[in-house]
C-alpha positions as a Markdown table, in Angstrom:
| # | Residue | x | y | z |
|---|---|---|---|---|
| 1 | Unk | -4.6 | 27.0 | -87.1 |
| 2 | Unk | -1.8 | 25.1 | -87.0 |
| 3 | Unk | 1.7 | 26.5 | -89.1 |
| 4 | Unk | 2.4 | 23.2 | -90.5 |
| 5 | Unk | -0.8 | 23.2 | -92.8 |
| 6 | Unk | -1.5 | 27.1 | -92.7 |
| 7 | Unk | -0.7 | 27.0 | -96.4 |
| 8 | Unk | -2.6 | 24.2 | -97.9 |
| 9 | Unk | -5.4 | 24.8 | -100.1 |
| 10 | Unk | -8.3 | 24.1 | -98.0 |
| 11 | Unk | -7.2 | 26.5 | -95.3 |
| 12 | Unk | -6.3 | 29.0 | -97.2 |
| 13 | Unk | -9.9 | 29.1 | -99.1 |
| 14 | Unk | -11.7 | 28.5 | -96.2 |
| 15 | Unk | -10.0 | 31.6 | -94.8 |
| 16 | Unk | -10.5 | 33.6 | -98.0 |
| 17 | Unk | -14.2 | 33.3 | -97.8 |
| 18 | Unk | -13.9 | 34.5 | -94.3 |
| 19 | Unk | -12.1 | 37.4 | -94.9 |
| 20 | Unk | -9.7 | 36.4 | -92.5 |
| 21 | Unk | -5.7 | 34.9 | -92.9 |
| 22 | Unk | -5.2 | 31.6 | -92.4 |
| 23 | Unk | -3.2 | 32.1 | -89.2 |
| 24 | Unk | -6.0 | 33.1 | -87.6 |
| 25 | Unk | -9.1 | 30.6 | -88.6 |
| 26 | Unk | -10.0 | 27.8 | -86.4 |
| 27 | Unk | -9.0 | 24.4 | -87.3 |
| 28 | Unk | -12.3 | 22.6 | -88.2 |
| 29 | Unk | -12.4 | 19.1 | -89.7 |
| 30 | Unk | -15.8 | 20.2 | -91.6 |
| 31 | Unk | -13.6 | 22.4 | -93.6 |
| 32 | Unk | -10.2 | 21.4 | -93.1 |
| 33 | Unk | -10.5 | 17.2 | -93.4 |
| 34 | Unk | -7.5 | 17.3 | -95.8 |
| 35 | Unk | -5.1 | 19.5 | -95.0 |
| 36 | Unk | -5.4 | 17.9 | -91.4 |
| 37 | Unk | -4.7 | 14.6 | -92.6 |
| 38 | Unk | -1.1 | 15.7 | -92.0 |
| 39 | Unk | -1.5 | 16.5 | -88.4 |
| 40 | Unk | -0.4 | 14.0 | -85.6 |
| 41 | Unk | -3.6 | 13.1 | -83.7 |
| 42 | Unk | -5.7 | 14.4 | -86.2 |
| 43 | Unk | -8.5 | 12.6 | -84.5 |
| 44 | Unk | -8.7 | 14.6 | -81.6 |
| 45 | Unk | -8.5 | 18.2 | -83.4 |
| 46 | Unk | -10.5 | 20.3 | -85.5 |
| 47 | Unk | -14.1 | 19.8 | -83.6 |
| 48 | Unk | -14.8 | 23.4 | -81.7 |
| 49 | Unk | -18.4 | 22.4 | -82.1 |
| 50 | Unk | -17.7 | 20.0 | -79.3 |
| 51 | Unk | -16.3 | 22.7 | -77.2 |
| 52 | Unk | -18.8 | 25.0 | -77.9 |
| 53 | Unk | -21.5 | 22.4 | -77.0 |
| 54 | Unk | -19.6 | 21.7 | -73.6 |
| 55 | Unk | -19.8 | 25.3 | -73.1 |
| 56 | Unk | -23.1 | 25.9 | -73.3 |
| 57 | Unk | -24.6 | 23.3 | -71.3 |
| 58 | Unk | -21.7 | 24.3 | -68.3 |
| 59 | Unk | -22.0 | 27.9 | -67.8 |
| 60 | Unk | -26.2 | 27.2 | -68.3 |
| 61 | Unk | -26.3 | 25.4 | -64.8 |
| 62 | Unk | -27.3 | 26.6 | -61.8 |
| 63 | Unk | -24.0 | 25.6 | -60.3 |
| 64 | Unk | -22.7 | 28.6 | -62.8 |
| 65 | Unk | -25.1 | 31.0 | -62.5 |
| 66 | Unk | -24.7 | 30.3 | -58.5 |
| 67 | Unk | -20.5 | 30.7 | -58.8 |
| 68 | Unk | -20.3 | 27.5 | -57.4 |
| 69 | Unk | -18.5 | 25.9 | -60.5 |
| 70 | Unk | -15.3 | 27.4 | -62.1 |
| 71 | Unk | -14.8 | 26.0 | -65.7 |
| 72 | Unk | -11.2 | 25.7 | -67.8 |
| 73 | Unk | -10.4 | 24.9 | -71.5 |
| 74 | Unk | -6.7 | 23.1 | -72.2 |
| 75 | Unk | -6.1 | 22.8 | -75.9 |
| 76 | Unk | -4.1 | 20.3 | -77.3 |
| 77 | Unk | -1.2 | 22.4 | -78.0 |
| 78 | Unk | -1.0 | 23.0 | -74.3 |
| 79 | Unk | -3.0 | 26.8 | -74.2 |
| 80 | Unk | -5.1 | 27.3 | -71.2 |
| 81 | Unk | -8.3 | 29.4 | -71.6 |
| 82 | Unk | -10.0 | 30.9 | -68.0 |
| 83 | Unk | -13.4 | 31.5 | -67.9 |
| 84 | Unk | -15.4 | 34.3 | -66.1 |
| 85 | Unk | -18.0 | 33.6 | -63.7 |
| 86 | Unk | -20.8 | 36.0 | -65.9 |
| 87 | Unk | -19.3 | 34.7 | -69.2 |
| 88 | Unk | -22.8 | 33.3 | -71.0 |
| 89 | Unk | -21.4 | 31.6 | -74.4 |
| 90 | Unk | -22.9 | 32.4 | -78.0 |
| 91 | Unk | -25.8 | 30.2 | -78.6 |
| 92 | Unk | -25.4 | 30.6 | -82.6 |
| 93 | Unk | -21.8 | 28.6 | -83.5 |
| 94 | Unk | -20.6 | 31.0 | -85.9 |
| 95 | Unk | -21.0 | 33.7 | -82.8 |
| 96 | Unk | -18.6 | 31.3 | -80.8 |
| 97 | Unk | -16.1 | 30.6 | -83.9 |
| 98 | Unk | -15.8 | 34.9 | -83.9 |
| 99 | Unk | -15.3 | 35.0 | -80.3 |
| 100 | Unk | -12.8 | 32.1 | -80.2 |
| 101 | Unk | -11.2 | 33.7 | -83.1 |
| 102 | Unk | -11.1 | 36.7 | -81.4 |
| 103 | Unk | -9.5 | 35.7 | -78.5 |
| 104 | Unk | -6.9 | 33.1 | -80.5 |
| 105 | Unk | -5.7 | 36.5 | -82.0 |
| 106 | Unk | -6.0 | 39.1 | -79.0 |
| 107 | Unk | -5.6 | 36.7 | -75.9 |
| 108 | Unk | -8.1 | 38.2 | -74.3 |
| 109 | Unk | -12.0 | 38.7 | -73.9 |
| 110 | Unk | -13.4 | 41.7 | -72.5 |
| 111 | Unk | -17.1 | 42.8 | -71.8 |
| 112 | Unk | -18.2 | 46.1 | -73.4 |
| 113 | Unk | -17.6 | 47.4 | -69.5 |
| 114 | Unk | -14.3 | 46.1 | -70.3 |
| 115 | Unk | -14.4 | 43.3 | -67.9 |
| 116 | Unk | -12.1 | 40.1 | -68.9 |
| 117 | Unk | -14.8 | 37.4 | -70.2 |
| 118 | Unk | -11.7 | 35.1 | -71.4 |
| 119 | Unk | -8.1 | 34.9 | -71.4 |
| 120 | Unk | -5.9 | 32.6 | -72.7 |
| 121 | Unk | -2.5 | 31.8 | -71.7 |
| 122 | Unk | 0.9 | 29.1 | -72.3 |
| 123 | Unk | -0.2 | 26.0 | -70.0 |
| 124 | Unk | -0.2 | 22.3 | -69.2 |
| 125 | Unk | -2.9 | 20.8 | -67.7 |
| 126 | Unk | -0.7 | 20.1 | -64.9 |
| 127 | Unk | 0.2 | 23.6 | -64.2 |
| 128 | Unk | -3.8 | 24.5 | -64.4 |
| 129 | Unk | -4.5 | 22.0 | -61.7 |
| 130 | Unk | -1.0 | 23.0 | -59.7 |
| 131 | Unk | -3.1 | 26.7 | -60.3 |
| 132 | Unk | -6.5 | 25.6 | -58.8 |
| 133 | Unk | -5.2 | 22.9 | -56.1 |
| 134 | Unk | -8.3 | 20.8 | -56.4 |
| 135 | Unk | -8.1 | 17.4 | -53.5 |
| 136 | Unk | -8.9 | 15.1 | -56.3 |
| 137 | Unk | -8.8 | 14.6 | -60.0 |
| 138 | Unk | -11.6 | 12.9 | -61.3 |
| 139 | Unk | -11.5 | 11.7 | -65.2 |
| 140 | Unk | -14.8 | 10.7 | -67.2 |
| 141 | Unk | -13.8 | 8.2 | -69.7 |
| 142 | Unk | -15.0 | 4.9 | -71.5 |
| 143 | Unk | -11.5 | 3.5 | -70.7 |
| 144 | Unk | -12.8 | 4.2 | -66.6 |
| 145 | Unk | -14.1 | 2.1 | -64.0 |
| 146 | Unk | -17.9 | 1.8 | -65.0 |
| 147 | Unk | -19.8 | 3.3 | -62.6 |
| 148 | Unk | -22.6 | 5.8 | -62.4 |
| 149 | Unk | -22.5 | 9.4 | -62.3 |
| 150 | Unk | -24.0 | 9.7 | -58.8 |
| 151 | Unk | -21.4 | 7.7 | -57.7 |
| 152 | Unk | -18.4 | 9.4 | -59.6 |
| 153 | Unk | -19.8 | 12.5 | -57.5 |
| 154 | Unk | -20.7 | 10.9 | -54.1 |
| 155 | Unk | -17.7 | 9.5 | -53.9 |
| 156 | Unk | -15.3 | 12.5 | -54.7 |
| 157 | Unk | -17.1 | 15.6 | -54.4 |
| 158 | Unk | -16.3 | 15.8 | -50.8 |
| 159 | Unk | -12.4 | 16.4 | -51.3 |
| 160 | Unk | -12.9 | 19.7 | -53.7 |
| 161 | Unk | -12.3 | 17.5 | -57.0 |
| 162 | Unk | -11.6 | 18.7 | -60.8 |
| 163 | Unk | -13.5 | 17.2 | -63.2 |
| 164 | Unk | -11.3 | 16.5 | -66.2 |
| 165 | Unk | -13.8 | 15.8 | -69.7 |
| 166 | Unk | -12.2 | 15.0 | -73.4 |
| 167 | Unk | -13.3 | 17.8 | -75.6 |
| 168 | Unk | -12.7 | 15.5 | -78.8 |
| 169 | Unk | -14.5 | 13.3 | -81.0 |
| 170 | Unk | -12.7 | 10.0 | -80.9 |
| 171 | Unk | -9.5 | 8.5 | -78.6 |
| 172 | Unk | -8.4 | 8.8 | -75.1 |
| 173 | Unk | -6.6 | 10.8 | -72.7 |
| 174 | Unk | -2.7 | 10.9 | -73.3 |
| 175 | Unk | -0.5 | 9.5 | -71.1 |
| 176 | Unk | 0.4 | 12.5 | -70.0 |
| 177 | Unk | -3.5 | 13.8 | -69.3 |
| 178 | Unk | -3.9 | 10.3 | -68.0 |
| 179 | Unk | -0.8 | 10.5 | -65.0 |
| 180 | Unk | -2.3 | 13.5 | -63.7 |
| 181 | Unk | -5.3 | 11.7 | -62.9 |
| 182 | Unk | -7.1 | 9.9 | -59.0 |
| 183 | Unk | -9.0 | 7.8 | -60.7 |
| 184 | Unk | -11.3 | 7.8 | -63.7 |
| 185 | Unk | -14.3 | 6.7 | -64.5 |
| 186 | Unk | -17.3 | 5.3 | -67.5 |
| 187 | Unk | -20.6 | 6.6 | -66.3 |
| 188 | Unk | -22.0 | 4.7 | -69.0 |
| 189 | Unk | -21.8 | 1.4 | -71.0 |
| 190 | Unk | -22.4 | 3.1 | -73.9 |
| 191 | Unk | -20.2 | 6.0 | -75.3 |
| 192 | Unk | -21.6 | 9.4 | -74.4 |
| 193 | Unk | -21.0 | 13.0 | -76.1 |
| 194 | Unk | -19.1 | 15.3 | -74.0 |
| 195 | Unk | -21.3 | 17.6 | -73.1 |
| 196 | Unk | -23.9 | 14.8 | -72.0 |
| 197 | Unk | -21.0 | 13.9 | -69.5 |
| 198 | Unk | -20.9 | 17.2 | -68.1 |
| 199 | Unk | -24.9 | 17.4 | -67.6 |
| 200 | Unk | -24.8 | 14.1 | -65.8 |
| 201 | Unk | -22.1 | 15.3 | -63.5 |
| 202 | Unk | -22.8 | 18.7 | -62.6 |
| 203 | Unk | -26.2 | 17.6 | -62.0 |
| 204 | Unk | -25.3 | 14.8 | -59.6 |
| 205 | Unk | -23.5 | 17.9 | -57.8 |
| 206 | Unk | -26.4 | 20.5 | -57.9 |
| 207 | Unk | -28.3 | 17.9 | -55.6 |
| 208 | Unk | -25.0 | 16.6 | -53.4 |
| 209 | Unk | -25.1 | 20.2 | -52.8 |
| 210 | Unk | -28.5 | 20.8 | -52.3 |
| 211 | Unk | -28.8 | 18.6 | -49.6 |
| 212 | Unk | -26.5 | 20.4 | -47.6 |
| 213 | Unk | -23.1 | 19.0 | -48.0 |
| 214 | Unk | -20.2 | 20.1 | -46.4 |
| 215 | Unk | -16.9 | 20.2 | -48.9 |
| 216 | Unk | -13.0 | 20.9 | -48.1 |
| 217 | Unk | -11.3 | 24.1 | -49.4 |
| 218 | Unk | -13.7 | 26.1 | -51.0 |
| 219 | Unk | -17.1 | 25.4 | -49.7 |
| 220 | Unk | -18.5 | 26.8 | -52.6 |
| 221 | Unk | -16.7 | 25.9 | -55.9 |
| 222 | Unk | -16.0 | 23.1 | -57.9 |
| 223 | Unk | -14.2 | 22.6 | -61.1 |
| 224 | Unk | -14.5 | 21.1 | -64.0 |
| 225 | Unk | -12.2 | 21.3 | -67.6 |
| 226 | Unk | -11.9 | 20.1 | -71.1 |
């Protein structure tokens, strides 16, 4: 949540009925559409759903399950969340809000083994990729050059690419998501939820890699954030 409308009513009930202080609720336009009317950008905050949705249907894949895909978060506030490869996310939303919530406050996921699940950490997408050193960054966007998934993959997949996905429910990439970015591209003429993106890509991968393809780097992960 962030401190600039911590206080306002609607936050502060929300949290109430949570049990929880405001501080540490997640900003979410279903309950917070007023008090975020303050925030710049307000149209690219407040929907974890859309995260949590992305979530799922990545770490579902085969290419997960297979550790042949490594998945990030980047918040807009510039916080960088790393994902273990066993991590399976909460079907049930208000599951995921606790464990997001959870980790907001603690920085830090951990199994009841007490391995690290999630961990979040002060980041710019830029220092992620610097991190992960992928050949190519690959953006999926309306504003892209309209192509097909198949092709976005065929084309890149080869070099050991990231691919970057907007987590939010309206706009574009910033200028300063955008620089960062080899080329981007529409995989549809029509605008498509995020985590439809995602299937459509990492399924155009599962069967590049299928058929035996040989990759750069490391032969046997990709990337992908949001």
């Amino acid at each position: 949540m962030p401190r600039v409308i911590a206080g306002h009513a609607a936050v502060k009930n929300h949290a109430s009925r949570l049990g929880l202080k405001p501080s540490e609720t997640l900003l979410d336009r279903s309950y917070h559409h007023a008090a975020m009317l303050k925030l710049e950008g307000n149209s690219k905050r407040g929907r974890p759903d859309i995260v949590h949705f992305a979530l799922m249907e990545a770490l579902s894949t085969p290419l997960f399950i297979k550790g042949m895909l490594r998945v990030h978060v980047h918040t807009i506030d510039d916080k960088l969340i790393a994902i273990a490869d066993n991590l399976r996310v909460p079907k049930s939303y208000f599951r995921f809000e606790g464990l997001m919530v959870g980790l907001f406050r603690d920085r830090i996921v951990k199994s009841e083994q007490g391995a690290v699940l999630m961990e979040i950490s002060d980041g710019t997408l830029a220092d992620l990729l610097d991190a992960i050193k992928p050949g190519r960054v690959i953006g999926l966007s309306t504003t892209g050059v309209q192509s097909t998934a198949e092709k976005a993959v065929a084309e890149n997949l080869a070099d050991g690419c990231a691919f970057v996905i907007g987590g939010f429910q309206r706009g574009h990439f910033s200028e300063s998501i955008t620089k960062l970015l080899n080329l981007t591209y529409s995989v549809s003429d029509t605008g498509l939820e995020a985590h439809l993106v995602i299937a459509r890509i990492l399924y155009e991968c599962e069967k590049l890699l299928e058929k035996g393809v040989h990759h750069k780097g490391d032969e046997k992960r990709r990337k992908v954030g949001a």
